[in-house]
C-alpha positions in Angstrom: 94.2 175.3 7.5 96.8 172.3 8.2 96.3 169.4 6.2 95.4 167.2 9.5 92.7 169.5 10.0 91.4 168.8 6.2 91.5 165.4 6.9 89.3 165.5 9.9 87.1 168.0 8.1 86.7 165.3 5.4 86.3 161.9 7.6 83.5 163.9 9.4 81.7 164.7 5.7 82.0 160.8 4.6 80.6 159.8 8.2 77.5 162.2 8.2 76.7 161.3 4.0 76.9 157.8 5.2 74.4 158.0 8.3 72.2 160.1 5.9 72.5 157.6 3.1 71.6 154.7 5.3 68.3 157.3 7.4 67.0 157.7 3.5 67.6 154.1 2.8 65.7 153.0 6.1 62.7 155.8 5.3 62.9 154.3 1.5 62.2 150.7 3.2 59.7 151.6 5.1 57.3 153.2 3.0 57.9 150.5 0.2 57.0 148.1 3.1 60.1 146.3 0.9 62.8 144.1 3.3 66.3 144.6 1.9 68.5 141.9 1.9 70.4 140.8 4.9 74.4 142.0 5.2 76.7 139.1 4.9 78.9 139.5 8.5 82.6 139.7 7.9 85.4 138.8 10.2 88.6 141.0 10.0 91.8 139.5 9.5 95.4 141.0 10.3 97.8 141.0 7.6 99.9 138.7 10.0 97.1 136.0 9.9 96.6 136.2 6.2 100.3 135.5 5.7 100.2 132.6 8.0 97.1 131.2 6.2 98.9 131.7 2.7 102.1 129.9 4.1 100.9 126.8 5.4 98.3 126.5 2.4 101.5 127.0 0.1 103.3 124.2 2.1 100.6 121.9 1.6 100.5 122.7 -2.4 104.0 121.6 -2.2 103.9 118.2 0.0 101.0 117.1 -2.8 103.1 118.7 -5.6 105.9 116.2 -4.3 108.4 119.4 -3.4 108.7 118.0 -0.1 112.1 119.0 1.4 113.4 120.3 -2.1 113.8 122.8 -4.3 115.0 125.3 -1.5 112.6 127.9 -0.9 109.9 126.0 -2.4 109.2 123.2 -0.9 107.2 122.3 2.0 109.6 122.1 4.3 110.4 125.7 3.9 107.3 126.7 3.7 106.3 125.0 7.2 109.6 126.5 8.7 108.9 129.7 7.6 105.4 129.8 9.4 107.0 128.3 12.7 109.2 131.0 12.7 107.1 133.5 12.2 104.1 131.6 14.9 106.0 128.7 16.8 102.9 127.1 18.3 100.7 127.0 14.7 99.7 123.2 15.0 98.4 122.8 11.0 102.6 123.5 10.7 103.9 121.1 13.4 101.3 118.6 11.9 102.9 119.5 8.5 106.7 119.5 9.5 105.6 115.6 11.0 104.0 114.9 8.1 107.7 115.9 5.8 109.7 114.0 8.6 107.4 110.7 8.4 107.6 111.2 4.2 111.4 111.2 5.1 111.8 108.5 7.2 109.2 106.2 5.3 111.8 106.7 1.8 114.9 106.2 3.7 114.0 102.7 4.6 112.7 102.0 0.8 116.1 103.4 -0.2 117.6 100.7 2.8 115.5 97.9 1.4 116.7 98.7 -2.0 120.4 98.9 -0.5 120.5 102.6 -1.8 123.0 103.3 1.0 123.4 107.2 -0.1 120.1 107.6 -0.6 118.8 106.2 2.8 121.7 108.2 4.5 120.8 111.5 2.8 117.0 111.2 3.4 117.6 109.9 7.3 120.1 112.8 7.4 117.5 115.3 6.3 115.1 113.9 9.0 117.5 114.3 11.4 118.3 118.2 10.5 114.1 118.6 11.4 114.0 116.7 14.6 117.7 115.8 16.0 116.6 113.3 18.2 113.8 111.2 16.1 114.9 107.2 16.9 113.6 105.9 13.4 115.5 108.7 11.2 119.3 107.4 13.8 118.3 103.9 13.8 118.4 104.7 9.8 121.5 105.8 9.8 122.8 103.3 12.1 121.9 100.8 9.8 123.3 102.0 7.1 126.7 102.6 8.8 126.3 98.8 9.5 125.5 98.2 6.1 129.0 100.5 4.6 131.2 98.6 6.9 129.9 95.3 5.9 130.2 96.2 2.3 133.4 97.2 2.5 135.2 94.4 4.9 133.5 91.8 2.5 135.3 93.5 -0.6 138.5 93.7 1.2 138.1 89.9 2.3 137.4 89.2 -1.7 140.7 90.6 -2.4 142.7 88.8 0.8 141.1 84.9 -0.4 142.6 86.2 -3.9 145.8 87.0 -2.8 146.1 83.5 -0.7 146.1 85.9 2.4 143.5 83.0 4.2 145.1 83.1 7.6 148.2 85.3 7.4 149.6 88.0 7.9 148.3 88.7 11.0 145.4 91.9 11.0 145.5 91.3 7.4 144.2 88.5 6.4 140.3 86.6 4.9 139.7 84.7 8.1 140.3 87.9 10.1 137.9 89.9 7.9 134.9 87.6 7.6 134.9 87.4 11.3 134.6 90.9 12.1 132.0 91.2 9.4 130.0 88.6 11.7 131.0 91.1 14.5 128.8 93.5 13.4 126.3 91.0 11.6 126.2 87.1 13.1 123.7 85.4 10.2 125.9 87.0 7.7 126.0 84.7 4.7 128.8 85.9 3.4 130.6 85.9 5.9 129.4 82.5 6.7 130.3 81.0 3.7 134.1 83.1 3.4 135.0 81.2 6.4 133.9 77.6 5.2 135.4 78.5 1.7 139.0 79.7 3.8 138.8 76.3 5.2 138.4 74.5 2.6 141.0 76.2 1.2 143.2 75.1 3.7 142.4 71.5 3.6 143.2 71.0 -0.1 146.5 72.5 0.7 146.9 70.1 3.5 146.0 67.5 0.4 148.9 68.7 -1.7 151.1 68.4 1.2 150.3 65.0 2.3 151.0 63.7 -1.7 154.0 65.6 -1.2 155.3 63.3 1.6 155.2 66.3 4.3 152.7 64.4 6.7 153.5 66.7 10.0 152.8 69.9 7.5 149.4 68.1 5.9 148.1 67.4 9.5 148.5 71.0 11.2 147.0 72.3 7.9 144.2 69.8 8.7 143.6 70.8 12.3 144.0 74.3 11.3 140.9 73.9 8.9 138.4 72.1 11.4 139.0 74.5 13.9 138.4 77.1 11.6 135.3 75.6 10.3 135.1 71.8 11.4 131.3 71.3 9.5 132.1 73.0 6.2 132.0 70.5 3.0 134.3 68.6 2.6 136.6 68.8 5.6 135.9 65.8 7.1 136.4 63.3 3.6 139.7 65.3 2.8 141.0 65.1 6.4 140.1 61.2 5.9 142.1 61.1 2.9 144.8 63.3 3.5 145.7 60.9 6.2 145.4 57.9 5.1 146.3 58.6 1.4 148.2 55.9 1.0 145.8 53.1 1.5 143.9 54.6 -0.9 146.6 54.9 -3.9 146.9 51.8 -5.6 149.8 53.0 -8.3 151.7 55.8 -9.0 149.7 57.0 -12.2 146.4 58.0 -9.6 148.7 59.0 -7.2 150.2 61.5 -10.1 146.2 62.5 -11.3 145.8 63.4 -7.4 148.3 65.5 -7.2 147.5 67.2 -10.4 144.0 67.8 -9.5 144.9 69.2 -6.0 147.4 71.6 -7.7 144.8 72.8 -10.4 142.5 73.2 -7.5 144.7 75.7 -5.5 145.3 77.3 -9.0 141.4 77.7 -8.9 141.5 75.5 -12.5 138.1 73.9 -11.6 137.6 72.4 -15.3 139.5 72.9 -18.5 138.0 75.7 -19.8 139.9 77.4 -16.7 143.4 76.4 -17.6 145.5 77.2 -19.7 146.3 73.8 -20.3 143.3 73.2 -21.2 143.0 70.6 -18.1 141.5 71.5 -15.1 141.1 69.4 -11.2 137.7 67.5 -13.1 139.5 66.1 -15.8 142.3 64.5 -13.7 140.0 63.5 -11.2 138.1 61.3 -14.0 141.5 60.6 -15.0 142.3 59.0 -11.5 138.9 57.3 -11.3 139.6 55.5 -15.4 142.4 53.9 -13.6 141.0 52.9 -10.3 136.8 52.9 -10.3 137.1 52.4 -6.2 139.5 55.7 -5.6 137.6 57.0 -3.2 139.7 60.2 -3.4 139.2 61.0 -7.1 135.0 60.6 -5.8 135.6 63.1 -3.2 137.7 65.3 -5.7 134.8 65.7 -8.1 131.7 66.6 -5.6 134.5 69.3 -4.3 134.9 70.5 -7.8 130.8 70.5 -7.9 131.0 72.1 -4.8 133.3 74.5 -5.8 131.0 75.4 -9.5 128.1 75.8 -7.4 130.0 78.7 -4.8 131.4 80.1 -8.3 127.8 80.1 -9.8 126.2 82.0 -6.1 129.8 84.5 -6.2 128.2 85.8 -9.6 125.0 85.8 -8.8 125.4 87.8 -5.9 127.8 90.2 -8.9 124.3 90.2 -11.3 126.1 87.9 -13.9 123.6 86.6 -14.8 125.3 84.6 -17.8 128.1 83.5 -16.1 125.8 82.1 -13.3 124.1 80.0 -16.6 127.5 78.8 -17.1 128.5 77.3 -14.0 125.2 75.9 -13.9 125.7 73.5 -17.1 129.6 72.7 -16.0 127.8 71.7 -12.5 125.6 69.6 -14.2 128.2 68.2 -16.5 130.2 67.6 -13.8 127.9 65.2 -12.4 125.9 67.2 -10.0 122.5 66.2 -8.8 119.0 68.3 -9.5 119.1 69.4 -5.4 122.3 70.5 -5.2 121.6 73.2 -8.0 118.0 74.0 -6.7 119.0 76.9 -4.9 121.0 78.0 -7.9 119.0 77.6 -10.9 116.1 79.4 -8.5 118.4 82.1 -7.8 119.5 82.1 -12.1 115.7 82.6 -13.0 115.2 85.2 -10.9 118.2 86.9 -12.6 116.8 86.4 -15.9 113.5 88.2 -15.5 115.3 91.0 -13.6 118.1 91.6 -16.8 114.8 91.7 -18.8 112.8 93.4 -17.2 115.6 96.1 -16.9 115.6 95.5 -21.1 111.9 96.4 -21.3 110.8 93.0 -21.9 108.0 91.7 -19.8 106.4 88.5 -20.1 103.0 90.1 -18.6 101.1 92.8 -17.1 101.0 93.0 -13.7 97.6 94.2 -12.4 97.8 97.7 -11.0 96.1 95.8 -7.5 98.7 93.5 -7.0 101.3 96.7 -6.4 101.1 98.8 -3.7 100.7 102.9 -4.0 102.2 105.0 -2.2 101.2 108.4 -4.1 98.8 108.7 -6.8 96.3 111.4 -8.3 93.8 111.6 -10.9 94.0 113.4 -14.6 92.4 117.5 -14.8 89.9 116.5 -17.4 90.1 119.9 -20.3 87.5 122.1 -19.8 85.4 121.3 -23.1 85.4 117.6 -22.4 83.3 115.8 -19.7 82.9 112.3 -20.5 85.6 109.6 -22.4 88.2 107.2 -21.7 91.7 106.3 -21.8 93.7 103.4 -21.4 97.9 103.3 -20.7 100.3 101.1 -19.8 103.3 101.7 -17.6 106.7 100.4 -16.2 106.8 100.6 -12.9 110.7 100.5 -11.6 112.9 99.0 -9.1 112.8 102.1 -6.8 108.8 102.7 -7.6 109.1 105.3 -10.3 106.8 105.3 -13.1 108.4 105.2 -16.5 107.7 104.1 -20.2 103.9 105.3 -20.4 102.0 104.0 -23.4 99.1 105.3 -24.6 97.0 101.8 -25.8 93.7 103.5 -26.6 91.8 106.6 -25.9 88.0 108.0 -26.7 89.5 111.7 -27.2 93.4 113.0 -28.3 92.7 115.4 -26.0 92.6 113.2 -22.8 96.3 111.6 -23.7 97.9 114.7 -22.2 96.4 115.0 -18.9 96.7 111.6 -18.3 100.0 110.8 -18.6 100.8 113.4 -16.5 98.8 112.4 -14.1 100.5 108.9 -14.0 104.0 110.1 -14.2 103.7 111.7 -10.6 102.4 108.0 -9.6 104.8 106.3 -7.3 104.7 103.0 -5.6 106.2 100.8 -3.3 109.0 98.3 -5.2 107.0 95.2 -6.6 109.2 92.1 -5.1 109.9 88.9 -6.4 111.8 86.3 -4.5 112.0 89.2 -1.6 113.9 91.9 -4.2 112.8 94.7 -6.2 112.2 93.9 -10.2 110.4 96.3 -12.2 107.3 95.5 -14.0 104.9 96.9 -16.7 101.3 97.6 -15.2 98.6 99.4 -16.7 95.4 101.4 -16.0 91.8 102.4 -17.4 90.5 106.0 -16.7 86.8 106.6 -17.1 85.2 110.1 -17.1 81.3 110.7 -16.8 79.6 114.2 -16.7 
């Protein structure tokens, strides 16, 4: 006998025990008068649809696991790319691959807000490898391309204003550079302020010409400066004294202190402390005004030196120096400067402060966990043997959202500490702001279990 035969022979024996089992089983019920109970229906699946089911659910473990486009091979990304390949119209994985491109395009702006250039560009990037023509994930990357050349014209214009490259040469040069950073951004401030300072610059060269008897030279230096920026600071009251500098001179010991304190101000010797000397374009300028009260020159000499403290003092703020900032606050003030010209400033200083100490770990409060805004949060697995209790933490809360520094504060069982700090270390937010930025702050929260 062949063994296909044997297997026929023995399909046909398991098919006529079953129908006898189940004739016996119907006799059995029916003298009992018993009622059996009723068959649960099953529906069949094909291997193909279990794997699809076990795909997609494994992408959505991921997405809440927070392996959204990475590690490769485990993340939901793949996992939804791996069912679309296998079933290109299953909608829970087009809604899923929408859902890892919105996650995508929602941290690249954070990362832009934060001025995380690579970040924004790699996440915006990634978008853009799912769905090549999604707007939001290239007006991303647009924006950060903006943001790169801005960043780098304005550090090349840092280095041309330091080299006394304000005008010349030609394609190389400050003036040239903040302009084509307004190119690409017009309300640069910046950019805005480059070209007053390259002005400015200009006019107190004009200054040290006209004391130097070269009139022609101080007067197209003059006319160079207005055009470039005819309502910066300043312009106007040195164009009035570089012209007419001689009605203004009474003897040659102020004319001498003028000079001086035009030359220490090209030198960028604002106040002593800057010169070698130990005399900087303040000192002679109150040296000027001992010998003549009414030189209205040596005036205007001292609010450019204020001016010039204060665009010092914003130039390291905007470097996060934060004690240099402090210092050109208090020569400001020493200088003579008024409480609303340093408003803006000593605003801008505070700020500063709490930011270097927040990054320290010092907080002067707790920030209530309402006042920040979550963007992905989840609750502790409570151990099996405990059902009630409580627990309470405190947390730092980062720059870029990130959770960091948990504290346990108090807690009804050891045995909740675990659970809950993990819990709270996959807790992410949206960056708390203060005066429009990111700072970080320490926050805290209460869990309460009940059976």
């Amino acid at each position: 006998m062949s063994i296909g035969q044997s297997f026929s022979i023995a399909a046909w024996v398991v098919l006529i025990g079953v129908v006898s089992a189940w004739l016996y089983l119907s006799q059995g019920s029916n003298q009992n008068n018993a009622t059996l109970p009723e068959i649960p229906t099953f529906t069949l699946t094909t291997m193909q649809d279990v794997a699809a089911l076990n795909w997609v659910e494994r992408a959505e473990s991921a997405f809440a696991a927070g392996r959204i486009t990475r590690p490769e091979g485990e993340s939901a990304l793949f996992f939804y790319q791996k069912m679309l390949l296998r079933e290109p119209s299953n909608e829970p994985a087009k809604k899923g691959l929408k859902r890892v491109v919105g996650y995508l395009i929602q941290s690249a702006e954070s990362a832009l807000r934060q001025a995380d250039l690579t970040a924004a560009q790699d996440l915006a990037g990634q978008a853009l490898q799912i769905e090549s023509n999604n707007r939001a994930a290239s007006s991303v990357v647009s924006r950060v391309n903006r943001l790169a050349t801005i960043r780098k014209l304005s550090e090349q214009a840092i280095v041309q204003m330091s080299a006394g490259n304000l005008t010349t040469p030609k394609n190389s040069n400050a003036l040239q550079t903040y302009r084509e950073i307004l190119a690409h951004d017009p309300a640069n401030p910046s950019a805005l302020l480059g070209i007053e300072s390259v002005a400015q610059r200009i006019a107190t060269i004009a200054q040290t010409e006209a004391f130097a008897e070269n009139h022609e030279r101080a007067k197209k230096l003059i006319a160079l400066a207005k055009e470039i920026a005819p309502n910066a600071t300043g312009i106007a009251e040195t164009e009035k004294l570089t012209l007419q500098w001689t009605d203004m001179v009474k003897d040659q010991a102020v004319k001498e202190d003028l000079l001086a304190a035009t030359q220490a101000l090209q030198q960028g010797f604002l106040v002593g402390v800057d010169s070698p000397e130990g005399f900087g374009a303040l000192d002679y300028y109150r040296s000027a005004l001992k010998k003549n009260p009414q030189s209205q020159a040596a005036e205007a000499g001292v609010r450019l030196v204020i001016d010039g403290l204060v665009e010092r003092g914003w130039k390291f703020a905007r470097a996060d120096q934060t004690q240099a900032v402090r210092l050109m606050l208090d020569q400001a003030r020493e200088a003579g400067a008024q409480a609303y010209q340093l408003a803006g400033l000593s605003k801008e200083s505070a700020f500063l402060d709490r930011r270097a100490r927040a990054r320290e770990g010092y907080f002067e409060d707790v920030t209530a966990i309402r006042e920040l805004s979550v963007r992905r949060q989840g609750s502790p697995v409570l151990p099996r043997n405990i059902s009630r209790g409580w627990i309470e933490l405190l947390f730092t809360v980062t720059e870029k959202g990130d959770v960091t520094d948990i504290q346990i504060v108090e807690a009804s069982e050891v045995a909740l500490e675990k659970p809950a700090t993990t819990a709270v270390e996959r807790w992410r937010f949206d960056p708390f702001l203060d005066e429009g930025r990111p700072i970080a702050v320490r926050s805290g929260v209460r869990f309460t279990f009940q059976s």
